[in-house]
C-alpha positions in Angstrom: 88.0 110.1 87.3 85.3 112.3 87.1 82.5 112.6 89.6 79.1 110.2 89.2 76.5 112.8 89.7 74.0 110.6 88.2 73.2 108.8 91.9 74.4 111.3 94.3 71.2 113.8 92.7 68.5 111.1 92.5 64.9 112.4 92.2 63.9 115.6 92.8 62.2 115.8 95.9 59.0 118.1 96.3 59.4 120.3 100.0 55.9 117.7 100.8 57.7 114.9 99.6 60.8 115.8 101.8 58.5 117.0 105.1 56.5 113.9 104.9 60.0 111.6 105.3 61.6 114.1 107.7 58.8 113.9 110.3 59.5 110.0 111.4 63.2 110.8 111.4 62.8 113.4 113.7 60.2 111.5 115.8 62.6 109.0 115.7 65.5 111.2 116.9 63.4 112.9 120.0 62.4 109.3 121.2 66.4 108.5 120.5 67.1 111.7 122.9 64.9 111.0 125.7 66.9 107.7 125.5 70.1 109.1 125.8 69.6 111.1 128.3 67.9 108.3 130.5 71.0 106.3 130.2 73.5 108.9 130.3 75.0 108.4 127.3 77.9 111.3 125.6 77.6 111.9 122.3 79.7 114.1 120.0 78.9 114.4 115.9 81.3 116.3 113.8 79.9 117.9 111.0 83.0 118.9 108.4 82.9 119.6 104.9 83.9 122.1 102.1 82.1 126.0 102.2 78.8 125.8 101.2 77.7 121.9 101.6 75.5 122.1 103.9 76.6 122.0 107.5 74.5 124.8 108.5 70.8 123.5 107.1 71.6 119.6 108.3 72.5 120.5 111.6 69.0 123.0 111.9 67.1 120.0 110.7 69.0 117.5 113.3 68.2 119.8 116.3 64.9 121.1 115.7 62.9 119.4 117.9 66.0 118.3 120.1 66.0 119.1 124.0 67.6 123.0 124.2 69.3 121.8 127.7 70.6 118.5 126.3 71.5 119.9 122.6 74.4 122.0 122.2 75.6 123.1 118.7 79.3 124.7 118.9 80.7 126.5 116.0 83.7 128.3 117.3 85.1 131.7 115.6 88.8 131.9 114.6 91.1 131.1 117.7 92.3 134.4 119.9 96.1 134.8 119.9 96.1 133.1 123.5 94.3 130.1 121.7 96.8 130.0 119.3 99.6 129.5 121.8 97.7 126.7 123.5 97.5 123.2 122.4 95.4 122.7 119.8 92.6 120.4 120.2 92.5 122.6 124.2 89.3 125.5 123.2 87.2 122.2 121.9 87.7 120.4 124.9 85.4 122.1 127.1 82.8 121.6 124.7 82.8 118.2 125.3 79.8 116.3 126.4 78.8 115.7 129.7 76.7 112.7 130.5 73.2 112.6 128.5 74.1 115.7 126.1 74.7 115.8 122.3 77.3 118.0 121.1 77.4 118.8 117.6 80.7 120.9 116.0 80.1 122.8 113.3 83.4 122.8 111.9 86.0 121.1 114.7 89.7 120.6 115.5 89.4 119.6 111.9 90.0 123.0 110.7 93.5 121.9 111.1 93.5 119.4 108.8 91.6 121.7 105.8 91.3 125.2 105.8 94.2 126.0 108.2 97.0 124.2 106.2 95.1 125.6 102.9 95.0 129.0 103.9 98.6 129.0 105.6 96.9 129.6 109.3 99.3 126.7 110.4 102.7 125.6 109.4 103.4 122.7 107.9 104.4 121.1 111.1 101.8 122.1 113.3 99.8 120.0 110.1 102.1 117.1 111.0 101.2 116.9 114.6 97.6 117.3 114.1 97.6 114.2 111.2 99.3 112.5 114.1 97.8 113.8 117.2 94.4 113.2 116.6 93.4 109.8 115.8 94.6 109.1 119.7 93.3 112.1 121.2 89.5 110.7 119.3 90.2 107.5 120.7 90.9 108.6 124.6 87.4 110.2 123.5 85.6 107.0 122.7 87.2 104.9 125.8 85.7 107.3 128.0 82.3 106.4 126.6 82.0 109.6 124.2 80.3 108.0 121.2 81.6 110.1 118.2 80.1 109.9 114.8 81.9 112.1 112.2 80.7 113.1 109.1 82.0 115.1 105.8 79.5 116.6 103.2 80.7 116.3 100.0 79.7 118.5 96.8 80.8 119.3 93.3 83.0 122.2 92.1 79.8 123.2 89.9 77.1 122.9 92.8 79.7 124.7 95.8 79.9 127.6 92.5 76.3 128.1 92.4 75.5 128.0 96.0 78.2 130.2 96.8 76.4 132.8 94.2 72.9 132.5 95.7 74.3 133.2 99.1 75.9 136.3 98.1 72.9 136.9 95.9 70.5 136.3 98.9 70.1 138.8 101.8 69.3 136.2 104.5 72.2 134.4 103.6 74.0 137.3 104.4 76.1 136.5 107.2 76.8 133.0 106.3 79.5 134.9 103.9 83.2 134.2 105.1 86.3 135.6 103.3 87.3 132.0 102.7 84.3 132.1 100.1 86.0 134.0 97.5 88.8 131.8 97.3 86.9 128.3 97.9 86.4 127.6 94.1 90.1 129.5 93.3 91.6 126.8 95.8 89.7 123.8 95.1 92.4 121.5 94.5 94.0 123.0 97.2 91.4 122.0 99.4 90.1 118.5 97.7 94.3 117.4 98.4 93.7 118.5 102.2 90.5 116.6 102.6 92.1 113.0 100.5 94.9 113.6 103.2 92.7 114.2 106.4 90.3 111.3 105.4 93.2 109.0 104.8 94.9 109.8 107.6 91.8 110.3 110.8 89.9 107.8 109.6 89.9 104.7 112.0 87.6 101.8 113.0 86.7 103.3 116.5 86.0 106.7 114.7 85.3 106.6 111.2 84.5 108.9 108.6 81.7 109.0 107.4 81.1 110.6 103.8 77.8 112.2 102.4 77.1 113.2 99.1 75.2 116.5 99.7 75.0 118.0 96.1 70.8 117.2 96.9 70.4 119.7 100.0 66.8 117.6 101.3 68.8 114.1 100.1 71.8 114.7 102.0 69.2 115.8 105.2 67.3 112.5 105.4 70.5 110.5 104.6 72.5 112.0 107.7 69.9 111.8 110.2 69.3 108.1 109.5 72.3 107.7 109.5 72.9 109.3 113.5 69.7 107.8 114.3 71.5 104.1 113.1 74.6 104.5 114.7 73.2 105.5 118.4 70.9 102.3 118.1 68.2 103.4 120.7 66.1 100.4 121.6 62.9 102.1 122.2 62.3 102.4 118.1 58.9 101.5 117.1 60.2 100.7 113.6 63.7 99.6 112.4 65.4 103.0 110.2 66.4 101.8 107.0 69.9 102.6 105.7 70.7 105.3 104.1 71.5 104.7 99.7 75.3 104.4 99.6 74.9 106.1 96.7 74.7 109.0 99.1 76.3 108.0 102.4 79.0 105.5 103.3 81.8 104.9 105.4 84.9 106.3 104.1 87.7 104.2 101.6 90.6 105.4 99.7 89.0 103.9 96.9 86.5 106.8 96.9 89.2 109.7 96.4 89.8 107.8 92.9 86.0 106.2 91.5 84.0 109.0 91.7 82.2 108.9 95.0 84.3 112.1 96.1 84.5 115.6 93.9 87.8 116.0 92.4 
């Protein structure tokens, strides 16, 4: 079935319009830390999704008026050759959080279950262990009190095409350019198989996917940090945050891989 984009682009939103419903989310969100951090709570968000969805600009939003000492944002480079001997999920775990920190992955163990299996950087069984491994390994994560919120930005074959071109195009962009780029559109299916097989698979009730449609850039923004601000539940919220659209954000089925909701 092909993609709806009809609901996942909704209106247009002006960079006022988008600054003017950002602010209260991030009020929100440093009100939220100052929580956390009182009580002592761990909290780990995993930010996964195909090259160019987004990852990069959510996360700057998220963070940008986050505590510097109780904000870290990890986004490892490719594993040395004495990482790739160790266990796998081993160079994340000292990233973990301590109490009162946010940790945020920008890309995570889950390279394992796309781009590694894609790309041949693991063997198939390596790929087996990791769909097996890492449900528990998440949930020895959440029974020590780590509250985990994961999250996968989803975008069209058309819109990952034309972003990939403006950020060769663009000299900013510059050294957000990865080999894997020039082989993300060629592979697509590759990948798209990967990610119905990781959701299926890693999704569980005490660590859920969650599953954002992010071919609207500010849309996607304001949907994920509602979202966080939601699921940590801080009680010191003036007002309630509404619920993201799940026309744009909802937890993940294996209903979506097949009625549009995901990019095939």
């Amino acid at each position: 079935m092909a993609r709806n984009t009809k609901t996942s682009s909704a209106t247009k939103l002006s960079e006022e319009a988008f600054l003017e419903r950002l602010e209260p989310l991030q009020i929100a969100m440093v009100k939220t830390q100052q929580w956390l951090m009182d009580q002592g709570i761990k909290v780990l968000i995993v930010f996964e999704g195909r090259d160019a969805a987004g990852k990069d600009g959510s996360i700057k939003r998220l963070v940008e008026h986050m505590s510097a000492r109780a904000t870290r944002v990890v986004a490892l480079p490719k594993p040395s050759d004495r990482e790739k001997s160790q266990w796998h999920f081993q160079r994340y775990t000292a990233h973990l959080p301590a109490a009162g920190e946010v940790v945020i992955f920008n890309r995570s163990w889950y390279n394992r279950g796309g781009v590694e299996p894609v790309m041949g950087f693991c063997t198939p069984e390596e790929h087996a262990d990791f769909l097996r491994d890492v449900v528990p390994f998440e949930t020895m994560l959440h029974e020590s009190g780590t509250r985990i919120i994961k999250l996968w930005l989803d975008i069209s074959r058309e819109e990952q095409a034309k972003r990939l071109e403006e950020r060769r195009s663009d000299p900013l962009s510059q050294l957000k350019i990865s080999p894997l780029d020039a082989v993300a559109q060629e592979k697509w299916d590759d990948y798209s198989a990967a990610r119905n097989q990781m959701l299926t698979h890693t999704h569980s009730a005490r660590t859920p996917w969650v599953c954002v449609r992010a071919d609207s850039k500010k849309h996607a923004r304001l949907a994920i940090m509602a979202h966080i601000l939601r699921e940590l539940a801080c009680p010191n919220l003036t007002k309630p945050i509404a619920a993201p659209s799940p026309d744009l954000l909802f937890k993940f089925t294996p209903k979506a891989i097949k009625d549009g909701r995901l990019a095939v």
